[in-house]
N, C-alpha and C positions, 0 to 999 in steps of 0.2 A: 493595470498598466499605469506609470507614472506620469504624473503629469507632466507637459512643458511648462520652462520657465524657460523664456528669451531661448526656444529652442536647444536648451538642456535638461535632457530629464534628470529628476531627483536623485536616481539612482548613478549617474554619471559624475553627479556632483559630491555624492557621499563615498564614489572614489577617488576624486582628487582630492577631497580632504583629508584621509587615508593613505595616499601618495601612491597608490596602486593601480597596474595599466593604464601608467598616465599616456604612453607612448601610442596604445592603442587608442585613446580617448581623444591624443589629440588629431590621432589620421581618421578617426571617423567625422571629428568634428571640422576637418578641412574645410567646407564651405560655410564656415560659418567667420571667413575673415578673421580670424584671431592672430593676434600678430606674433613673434616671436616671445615679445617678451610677458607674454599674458597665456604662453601657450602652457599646457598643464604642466608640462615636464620639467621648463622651466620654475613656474610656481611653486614643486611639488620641491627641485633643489632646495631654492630659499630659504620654504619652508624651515628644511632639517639645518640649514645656516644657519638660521635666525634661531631656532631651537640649539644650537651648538654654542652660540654664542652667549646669548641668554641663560644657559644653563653651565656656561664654564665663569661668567660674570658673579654671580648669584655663591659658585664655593669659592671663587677666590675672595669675595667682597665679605662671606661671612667666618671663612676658614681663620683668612689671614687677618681679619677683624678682631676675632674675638683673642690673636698672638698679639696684635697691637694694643688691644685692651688690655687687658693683662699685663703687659709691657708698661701702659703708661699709668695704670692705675694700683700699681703695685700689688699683683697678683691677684685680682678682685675675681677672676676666673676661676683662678686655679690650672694645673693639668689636665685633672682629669675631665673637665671643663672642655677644653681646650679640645682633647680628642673627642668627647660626645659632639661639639659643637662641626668637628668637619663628617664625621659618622655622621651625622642624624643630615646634613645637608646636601651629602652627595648622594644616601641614600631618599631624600626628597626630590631632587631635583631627577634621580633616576625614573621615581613613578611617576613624575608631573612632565617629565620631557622624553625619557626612552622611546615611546610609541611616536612620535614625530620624526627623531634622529639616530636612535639607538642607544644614545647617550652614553655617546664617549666620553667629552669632558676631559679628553685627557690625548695632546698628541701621542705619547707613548703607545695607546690603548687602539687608535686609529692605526699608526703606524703595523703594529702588531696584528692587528685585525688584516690588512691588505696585505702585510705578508704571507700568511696563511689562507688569504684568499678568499674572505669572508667579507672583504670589502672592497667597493673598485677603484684600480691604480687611480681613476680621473677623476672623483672627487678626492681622493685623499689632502689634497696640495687644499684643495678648499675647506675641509674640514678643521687644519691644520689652521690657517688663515683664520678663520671664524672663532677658532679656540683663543688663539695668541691673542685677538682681537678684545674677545672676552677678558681675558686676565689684564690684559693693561687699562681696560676700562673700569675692573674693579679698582686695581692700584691706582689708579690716579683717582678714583671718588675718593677711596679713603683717606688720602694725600689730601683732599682737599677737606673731609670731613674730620678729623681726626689734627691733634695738637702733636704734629710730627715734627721732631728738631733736626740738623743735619749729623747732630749726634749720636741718633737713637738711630738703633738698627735692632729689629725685629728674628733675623734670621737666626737660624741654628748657629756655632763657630763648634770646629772638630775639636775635640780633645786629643786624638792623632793624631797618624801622620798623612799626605792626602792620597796615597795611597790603600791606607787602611780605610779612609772615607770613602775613595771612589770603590771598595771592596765590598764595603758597607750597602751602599747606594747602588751594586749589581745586585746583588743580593737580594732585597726590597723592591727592589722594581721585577728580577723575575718574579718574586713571592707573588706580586701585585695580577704581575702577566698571567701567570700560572693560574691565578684563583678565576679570573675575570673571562679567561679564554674555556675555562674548563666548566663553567656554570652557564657562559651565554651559546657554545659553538656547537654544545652536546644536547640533545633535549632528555636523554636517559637523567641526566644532573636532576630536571625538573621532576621527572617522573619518580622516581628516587624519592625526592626530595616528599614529594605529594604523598605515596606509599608508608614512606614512614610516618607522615605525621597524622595519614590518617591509620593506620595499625595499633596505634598508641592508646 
């Protein structure tokens, strides 16, 4: 049997840091005065907030880093730089934050998720929140770290017309929807996956 601590066993505790029956955890633990905003369920929100946030800060700050480097240091990246550098950190930030948030990282990806029902209508608005939050707090570090003129602009500029950009930009974004919906919502995706490479 697990011990008490301040009247919480061990094993109560290693599922709120897990974010799991937090709902149950917090109605058994009703007499033990816990207020609202220390109650698990609440905690266990924040938690995947702050994991949303922190991990949408983290690829805007190094994505659109290494476009501003590159930018002011006359190509010292490169391209293909450039895409390793957002690759390798959304893929980081997926295995260092997923198990907390799911690691969206990406209103698109939230939005898409609650449509299909994979996520709840009631956090989405908060998820949404916590992302936007993330990305302006990368942009303004770098704004402050970084030798930015009101000159220099980092973004992409169409070589069409914006029609063929906004055709462009459906395109890429199902591509995106499509890959991300179809490897997290399916578990055959993993199994699959596992099968093959262990057959090999």
């Amino acid at each position: 049997m697990a011990a008490n601590i301040e009247g919480i066993r061990e094993d109560e505790i290693s599922k709120l840091e897990e974010g799991v029956h937090a709902d149950n955890i917090c109605a058994s633990q009703s007499n033990t005065r816990i207020g609202f905003c220390s109650s698990p369920s609440v905690v266990a929100v924040a938690q995947k907030l702050i994991a949303e946030a922190i991990g949408t800060y983290f690829i805007i700050f190094a994505g659109c880093g290494s476009v501003a480097v590159n930018k002011l240091y006359d190509g010292s990246i490169t391209f293909p730089g450039i895409c390793v550098t957002w690759g390798l950190i959304v893929m980081v930030m997926i295995y260092s934050l997923g198990h907390v948030s799911g690691g969206h990282f990406n209103p698109a990806i939230t939005i898409t998720f609650t449509i299909f029902r994979r996520y709840s209508w009631k956090r989405a608005p908060f998820y949404i929140i916590a992302q936007l939050t993330g990305s302006i707090l990368a942009s303004g570090t770098l704004a402050l770290l970084l030798d930015v003129t009101s000159t220099s602009y980092f973004g992409t500029i169409p070589v069409g017309s914006n029609g063929q950009s906004l055709a462009m930009e459906i395109i890429i974004s199902f591509l995106l929807m499509f890959v991300v919906c179809g490897v997290s919502t399916d578990d055959r995706a993993v199994c699959y996956l596992l099968y093959f490479t262990l057959s090999r």
